[in-house]
Backbone bond lengths (Angstrom), bond angles and torsions (degrees), N, CA, C in turn:
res aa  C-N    CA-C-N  psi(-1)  N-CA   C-N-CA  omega(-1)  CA-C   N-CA-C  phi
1 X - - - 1.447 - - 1.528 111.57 -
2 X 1.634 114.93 -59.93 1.170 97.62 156.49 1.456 157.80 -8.83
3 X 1.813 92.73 -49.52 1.721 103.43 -168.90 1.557 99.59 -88.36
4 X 0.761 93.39 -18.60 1.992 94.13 178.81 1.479 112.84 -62.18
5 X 1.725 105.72 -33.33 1.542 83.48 -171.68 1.516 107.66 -94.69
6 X 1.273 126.34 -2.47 1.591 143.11 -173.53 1.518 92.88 -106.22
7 X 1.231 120.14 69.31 1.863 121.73 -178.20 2.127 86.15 -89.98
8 X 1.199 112.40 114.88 1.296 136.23 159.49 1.749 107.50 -20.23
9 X 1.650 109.46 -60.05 1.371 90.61 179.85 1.381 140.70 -85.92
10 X 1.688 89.19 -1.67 1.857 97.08 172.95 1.856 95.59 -91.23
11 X 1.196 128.29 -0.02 1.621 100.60 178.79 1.639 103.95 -101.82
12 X 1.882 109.36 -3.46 1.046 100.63 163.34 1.048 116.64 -91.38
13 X 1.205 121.90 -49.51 1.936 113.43 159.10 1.586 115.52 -13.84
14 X 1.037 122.73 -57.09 0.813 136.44 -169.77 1.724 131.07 -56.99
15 X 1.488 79.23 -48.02 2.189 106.93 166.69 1.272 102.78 -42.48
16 X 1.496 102.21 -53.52 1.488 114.63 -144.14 1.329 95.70 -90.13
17 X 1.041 140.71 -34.15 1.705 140.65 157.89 1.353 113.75 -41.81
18 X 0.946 138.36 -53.99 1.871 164.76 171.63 1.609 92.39 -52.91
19 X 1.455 133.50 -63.17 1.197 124.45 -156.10 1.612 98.14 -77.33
20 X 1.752 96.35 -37.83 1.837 83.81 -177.62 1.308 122.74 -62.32
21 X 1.119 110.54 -32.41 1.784 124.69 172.39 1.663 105.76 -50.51
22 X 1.221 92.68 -57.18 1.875 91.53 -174.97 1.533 112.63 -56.53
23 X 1.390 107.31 -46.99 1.361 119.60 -163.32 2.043 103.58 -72.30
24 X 1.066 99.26 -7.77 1.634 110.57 -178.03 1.537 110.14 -100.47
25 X 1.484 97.44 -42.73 1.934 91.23 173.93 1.511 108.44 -90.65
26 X 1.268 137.90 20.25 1.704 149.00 152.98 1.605 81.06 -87.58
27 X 0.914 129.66 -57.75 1.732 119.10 -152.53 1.950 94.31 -69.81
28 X 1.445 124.22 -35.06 1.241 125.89 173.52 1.178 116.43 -59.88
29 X 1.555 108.98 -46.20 1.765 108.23 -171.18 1.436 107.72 -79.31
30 X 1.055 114.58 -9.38 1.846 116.91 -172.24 1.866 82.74 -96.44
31 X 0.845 123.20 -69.68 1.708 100.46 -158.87 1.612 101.04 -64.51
32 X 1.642 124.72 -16.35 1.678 102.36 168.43 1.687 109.44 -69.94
33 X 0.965 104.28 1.80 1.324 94.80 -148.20 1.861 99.46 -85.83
34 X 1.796 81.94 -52.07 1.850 107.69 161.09 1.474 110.56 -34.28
35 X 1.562 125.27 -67.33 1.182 132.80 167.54 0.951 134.74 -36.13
36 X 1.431 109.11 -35.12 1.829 119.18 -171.42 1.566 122.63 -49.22
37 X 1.342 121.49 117.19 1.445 98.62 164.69 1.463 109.64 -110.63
38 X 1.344 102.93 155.30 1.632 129.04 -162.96 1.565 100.74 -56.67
39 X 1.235 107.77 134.53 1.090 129.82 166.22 2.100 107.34 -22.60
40 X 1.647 96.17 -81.57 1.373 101.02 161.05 0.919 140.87 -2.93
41 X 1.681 136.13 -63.29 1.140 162.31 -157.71 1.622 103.89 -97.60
42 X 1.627 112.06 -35.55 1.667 107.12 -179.94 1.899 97.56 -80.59
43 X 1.017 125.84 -8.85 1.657 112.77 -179.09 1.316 111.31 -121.19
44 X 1.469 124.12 10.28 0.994 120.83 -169.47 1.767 98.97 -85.42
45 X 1.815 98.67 127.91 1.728 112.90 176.71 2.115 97.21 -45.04
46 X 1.000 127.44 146.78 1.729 146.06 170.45 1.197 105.55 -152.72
47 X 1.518 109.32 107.88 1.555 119.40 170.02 1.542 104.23 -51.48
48 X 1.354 117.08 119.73 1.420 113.04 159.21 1.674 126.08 -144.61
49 X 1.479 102.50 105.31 1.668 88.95 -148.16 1.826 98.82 -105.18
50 X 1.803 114.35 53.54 1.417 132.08 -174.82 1.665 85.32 -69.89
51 X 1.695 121.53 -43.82 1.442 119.53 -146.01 1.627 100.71 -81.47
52 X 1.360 120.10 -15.93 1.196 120.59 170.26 1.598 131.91 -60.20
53 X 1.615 105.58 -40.73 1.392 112.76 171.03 1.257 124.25 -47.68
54 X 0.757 115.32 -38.17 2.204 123.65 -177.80 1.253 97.44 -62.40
55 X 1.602 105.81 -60.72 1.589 105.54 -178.01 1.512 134.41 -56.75
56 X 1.081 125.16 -11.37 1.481 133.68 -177.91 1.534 111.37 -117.93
């Protein structure tokens, strides 16, 4: 009874589902990673006085 519910090719199905998943969110975190910009650069003060024009 046991072996019936542990059928060999669904727990390999299964491996191989799990590894593709992993191997796909490494492929996600590496291109966020590519993408990332530095902390630095998102807080850094940039005079930009575009928002002024409307106003005056």
């Amino acid at each position: 009874m046991g072996d019936e519910e542990r059928d060999p090719g669904e727990s390999r199905g299964e491996r191989i589902q799990a590894v593709e998943r992993e191997a796909a969110r490494q492929r996600l975190l590496a291109q966020a990673e590519a993408e990332r910009i530095p902390v630095e650069e998102t807080t850094r003060a940039v005079p930009d006085r575009r928002w002024r024009r409307g106003g005056r």
